[in-house]
N, C-alpha and C positions, 0 to 999 in steps of 0.2 A: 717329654710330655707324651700321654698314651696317645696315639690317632684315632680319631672319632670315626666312624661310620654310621651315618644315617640312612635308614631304608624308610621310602614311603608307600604307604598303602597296606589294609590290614586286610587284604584278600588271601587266597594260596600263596600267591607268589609272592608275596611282603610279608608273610607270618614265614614261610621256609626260609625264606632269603635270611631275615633275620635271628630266627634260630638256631641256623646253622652256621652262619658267620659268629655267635656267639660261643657255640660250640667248639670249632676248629681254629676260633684266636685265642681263648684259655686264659682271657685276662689281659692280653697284648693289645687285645685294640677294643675301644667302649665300644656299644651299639646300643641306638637309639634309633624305637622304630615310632614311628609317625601315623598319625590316622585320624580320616575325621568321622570315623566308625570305630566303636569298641568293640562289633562284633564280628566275628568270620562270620560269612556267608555262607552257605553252601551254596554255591550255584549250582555243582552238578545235578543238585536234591529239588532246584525253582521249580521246576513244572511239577513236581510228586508235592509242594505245599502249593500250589497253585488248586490242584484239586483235591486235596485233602484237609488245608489247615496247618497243617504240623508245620512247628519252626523248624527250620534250617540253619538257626545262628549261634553262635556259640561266642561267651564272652573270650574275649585276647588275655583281657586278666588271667584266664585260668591258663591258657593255652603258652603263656610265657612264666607261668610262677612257677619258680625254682630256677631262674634263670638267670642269664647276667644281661639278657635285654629289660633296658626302660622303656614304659611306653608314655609318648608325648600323645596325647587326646588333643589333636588341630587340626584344620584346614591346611592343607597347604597353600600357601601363593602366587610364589615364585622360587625358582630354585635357581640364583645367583650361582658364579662362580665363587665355589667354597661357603657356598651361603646359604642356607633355606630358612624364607621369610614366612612364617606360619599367621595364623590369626590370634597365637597366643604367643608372639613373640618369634625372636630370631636364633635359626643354632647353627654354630659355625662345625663346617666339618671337613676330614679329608679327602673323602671317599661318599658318593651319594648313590644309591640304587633306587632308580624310582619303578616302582610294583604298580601304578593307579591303575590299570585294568582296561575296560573299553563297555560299553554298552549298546543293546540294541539302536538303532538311529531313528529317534523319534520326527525327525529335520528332515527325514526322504521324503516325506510330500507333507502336501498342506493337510493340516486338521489330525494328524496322529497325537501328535505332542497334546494336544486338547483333548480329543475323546475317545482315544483307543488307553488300554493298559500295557505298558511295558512288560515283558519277561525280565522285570528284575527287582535287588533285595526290598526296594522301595515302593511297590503297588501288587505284590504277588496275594498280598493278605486282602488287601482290597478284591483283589480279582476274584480269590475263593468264594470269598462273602455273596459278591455281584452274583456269580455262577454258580451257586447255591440257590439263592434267589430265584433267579430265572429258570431254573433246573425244573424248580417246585410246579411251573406254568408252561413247560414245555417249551423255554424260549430258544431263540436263537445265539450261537457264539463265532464269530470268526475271527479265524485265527488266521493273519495275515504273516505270509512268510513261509515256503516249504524247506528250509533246511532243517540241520538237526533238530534245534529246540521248537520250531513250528511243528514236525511233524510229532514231536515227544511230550507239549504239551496236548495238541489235539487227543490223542488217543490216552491219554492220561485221563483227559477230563471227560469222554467220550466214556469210556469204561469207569470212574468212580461216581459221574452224576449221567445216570441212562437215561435221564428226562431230557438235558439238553440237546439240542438237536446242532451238530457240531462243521463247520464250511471248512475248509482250508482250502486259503488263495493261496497261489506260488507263482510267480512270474517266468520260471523257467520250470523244469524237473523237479518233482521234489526230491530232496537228500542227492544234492546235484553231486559230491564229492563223491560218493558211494560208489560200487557197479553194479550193471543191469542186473544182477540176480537179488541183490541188496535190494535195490529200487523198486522190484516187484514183489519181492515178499510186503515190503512198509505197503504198497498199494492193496495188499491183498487184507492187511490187517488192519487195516482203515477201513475198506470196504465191512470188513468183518465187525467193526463196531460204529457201522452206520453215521462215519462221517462223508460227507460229501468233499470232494476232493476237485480243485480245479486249477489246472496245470495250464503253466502258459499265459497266466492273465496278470496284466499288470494294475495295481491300483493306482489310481491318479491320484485320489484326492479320501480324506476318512471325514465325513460330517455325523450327529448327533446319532443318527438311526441307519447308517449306509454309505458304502463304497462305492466311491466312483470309480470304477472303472474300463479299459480298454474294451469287455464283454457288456458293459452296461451297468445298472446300480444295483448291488446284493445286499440286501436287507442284515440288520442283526441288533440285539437288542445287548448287547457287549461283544467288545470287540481289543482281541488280544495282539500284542503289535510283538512281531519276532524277527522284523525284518529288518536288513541292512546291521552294519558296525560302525562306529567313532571309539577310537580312544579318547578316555577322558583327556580335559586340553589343558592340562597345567604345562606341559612342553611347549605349547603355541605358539608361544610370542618369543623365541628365544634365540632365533634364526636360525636353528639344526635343521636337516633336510628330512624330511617329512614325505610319508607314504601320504596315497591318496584319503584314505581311509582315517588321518589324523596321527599312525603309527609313526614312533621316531626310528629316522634310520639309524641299526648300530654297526658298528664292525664286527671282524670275526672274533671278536671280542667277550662283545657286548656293550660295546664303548659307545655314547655317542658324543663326550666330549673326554678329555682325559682325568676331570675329576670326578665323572658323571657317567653310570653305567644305565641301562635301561633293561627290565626283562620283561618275559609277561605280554599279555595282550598292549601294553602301552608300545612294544618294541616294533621293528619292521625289520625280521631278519632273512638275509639271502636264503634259500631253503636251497635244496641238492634238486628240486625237480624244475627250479625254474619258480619265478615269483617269490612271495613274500611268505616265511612257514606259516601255520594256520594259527588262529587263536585258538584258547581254550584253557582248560586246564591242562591237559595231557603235554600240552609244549611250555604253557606259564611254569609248570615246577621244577621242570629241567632245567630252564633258563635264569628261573630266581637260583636254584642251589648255582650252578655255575656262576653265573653273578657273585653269592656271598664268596666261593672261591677265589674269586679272581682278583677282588675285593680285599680279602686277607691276606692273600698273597703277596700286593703290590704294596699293603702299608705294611710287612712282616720282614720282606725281602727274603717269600718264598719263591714259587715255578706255578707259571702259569700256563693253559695251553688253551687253544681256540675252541670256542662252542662247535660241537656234533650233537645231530640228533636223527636216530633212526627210528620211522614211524611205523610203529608194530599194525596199528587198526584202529578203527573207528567202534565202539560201543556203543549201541544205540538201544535204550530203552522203550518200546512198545504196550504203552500201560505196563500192570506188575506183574505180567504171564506171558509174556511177549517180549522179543527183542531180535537185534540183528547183531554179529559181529563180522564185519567188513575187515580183513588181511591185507595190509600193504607192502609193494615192494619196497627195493632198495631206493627207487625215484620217488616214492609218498603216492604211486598211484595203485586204486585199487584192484587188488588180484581178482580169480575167479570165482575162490574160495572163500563161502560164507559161512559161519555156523549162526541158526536163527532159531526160536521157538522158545520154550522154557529155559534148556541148557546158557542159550545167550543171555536172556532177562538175567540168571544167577550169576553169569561174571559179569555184567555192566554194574550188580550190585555190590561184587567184592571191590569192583575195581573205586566205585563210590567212597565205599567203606576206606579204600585205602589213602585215601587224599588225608585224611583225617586220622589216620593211624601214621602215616608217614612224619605228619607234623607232631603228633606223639610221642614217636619214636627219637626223632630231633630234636625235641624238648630234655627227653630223661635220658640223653646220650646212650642208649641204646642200640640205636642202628642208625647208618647213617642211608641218606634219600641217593638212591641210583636208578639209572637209565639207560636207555639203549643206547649208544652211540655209534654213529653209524656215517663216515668212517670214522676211527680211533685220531684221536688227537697226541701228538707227541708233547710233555711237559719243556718250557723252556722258562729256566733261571729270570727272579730278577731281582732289581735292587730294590730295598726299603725306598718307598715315597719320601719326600721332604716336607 
């Protein structure tokens, strides 16, 4: 009998995953991708239709046709051993890669989940609309959260609606991963499109018209939530050992049980610098295609080797005329060396570009998805699964 593999989640990392485990079994093993979304998201694209409008989503139908993946449109529920229970029924399989992704943490204080907007595929349209709206009247927007997607949407919406008048909270540094010279260009391009910036402040609490917090209560007439992460919790209840953050912990794998792989923001993998690697895309694709590797391998009775990954830089887009590119060593921490201004904006836009050419390219067996790896992993043998 062919051995099944099932991939869930139709984000980056469950469309690559799936793809290319299709691609490199050639028929030896089915693949059946799972989703309770028909569409890819762009997430690297949410804050550019945050204040723009434009979708970001692309049907899977298209994105797998011509292929040998099935796509099952469901919920997932639970992912038994050998078993994943959907809302549309049960499918038994050999091999499981779960891709569900993670989201901003609407649950880090009281009243966000209520009256702030998430940065994500599900309230970004909403968001335009609101901040259009308010734009027209010179309202207020704050954007709670100074990491990457806090400081990329503020200067987004800052520069495509110049009516709005734009706050960014941060509880620590913003673009806290970055280095000081990174960190002071985003401050200096902030300042340049007239967002107010406040470092250091914690929010307590988000009600109807205002933030409580540590500085006191700052008004806003919409309010964009970018702060904190959870992985989505279909792993939860399953007794796997679990980052803080809701990440499942894998091996050097990928493993977190041995019919059950993990990549992607859902994963919690050792990193080379110490702690957990970071989410995102830029680690989700490397992790799914290794995943579908490792995947085929073990029900083909190819050679498998351990997940590496070496982190080239950080891309940071600063509205459409601005950017930063932040250089990483061989620990993931950042060098000294920035490139910023226009030239940066143009590679965070190929590098965009290419998430979506990558999965194109996997699709029509063209080329296949590579990465840095950083150190080199040695291949070693193994037997077909049973």
């Amino acid at each position: 009998m062919t051995p099944h593999l099932v991939v869930i989640g139709t984000g980056y990392a469950g469309l690559l995953a799936a793809l290319r485990a299709a691609r490199i079994a050639r028929g030896r093993v089915a693949v059946t991708l799972v989703g309770a979304s028909d569409q890819l998201v762009e997430r690297v694209r949410l804050h550019e239709q945050a204040a723009t409008g434009r979708s970001v989503a692309h049907p899977v139908a298209e994105l797998i046709a011509g292929t040998a993946v099935r796509f099952v449109h469901a919920r997932a529920l639970e992912v038994a051993p050998r078993r994943l229970v959907t809302d549309a029924g049960v499918l038994e399989f050999d091999r499981a890669i779960v891709c569900t992704g993670g989201s901003v943490d609407l649950d880090l204080v009281p009243g966000a989940r209520e009256h702030a907007f998430a940065i994500d595929g599900d309230r970004v349209a909403r968001l335009f609309s609101e901040a259009r709206r308010i734009a027209a009247r010179g309202g207020r927007v704050a954007v709670c959260g100074g990491g990457l997607t806090g400081v990329e949407i503020a200067t987004e919406l800052a520069e495509a609606l110049p009516g709005l008048r734009v706050e960014l909270v941060s509880a620590s540094e913003i673009v806290p991963g970055l280095g000081g010279k990174a960190r002071e260009h985003a401050r200096a391009v902030l300042k340049r499109l007239g967002v107010a910036v406040r470092e250091g402040v914690r929010v307590t609490a988000v009600a109807a018209d205002h933030l409580d917090s540590e500085a006191g209560p700052i008004g806003f007439d919409l309010c964009a939530w970018a702060a904190g992460f959870r992985a989505m919790p279909l792993l939860a209840g399953l007794g796997l050992p679990m980052a803080a953050d809701g990440r499942v912990i894998v091996d050097a794998y990928l493993h977190a049980r041995p019919d059950l792989l993990v990549a992607g923001d859902a994963a919690a993998f050792a990193s080379a610098g110490g702690g957990w690697l970071g989410a995102g895309c830029k680690t989700a694709m490397p992790m799914a295609a290794h995943a579908a590797d490792t995947a085929v391998a073990e029900l083909t009775g190819g050679a498998v080797r351990e997940f590496s990954y070496g982190d080239l830089g950080y891309c940071v887009s600063l509205g459409r005329r601005d950017g930063i590119l932040q250089f990483m060593d061989a620990a993931g921490q950042p060098r000294e060396r920035i490139l910023k201004g226009r030239v940066a904006a143009w590679i965070k836009e190929q590098v965009c570009r290419y998430t979506l050419l990558a999965l194109r390219a996997e699709q029509r067996q063209l080329l296949a998805y590579r990465w840095q790896r950083r150190p080199a992993r040695p291949l070693v043998a193994v037997e077909a699964a049973q």
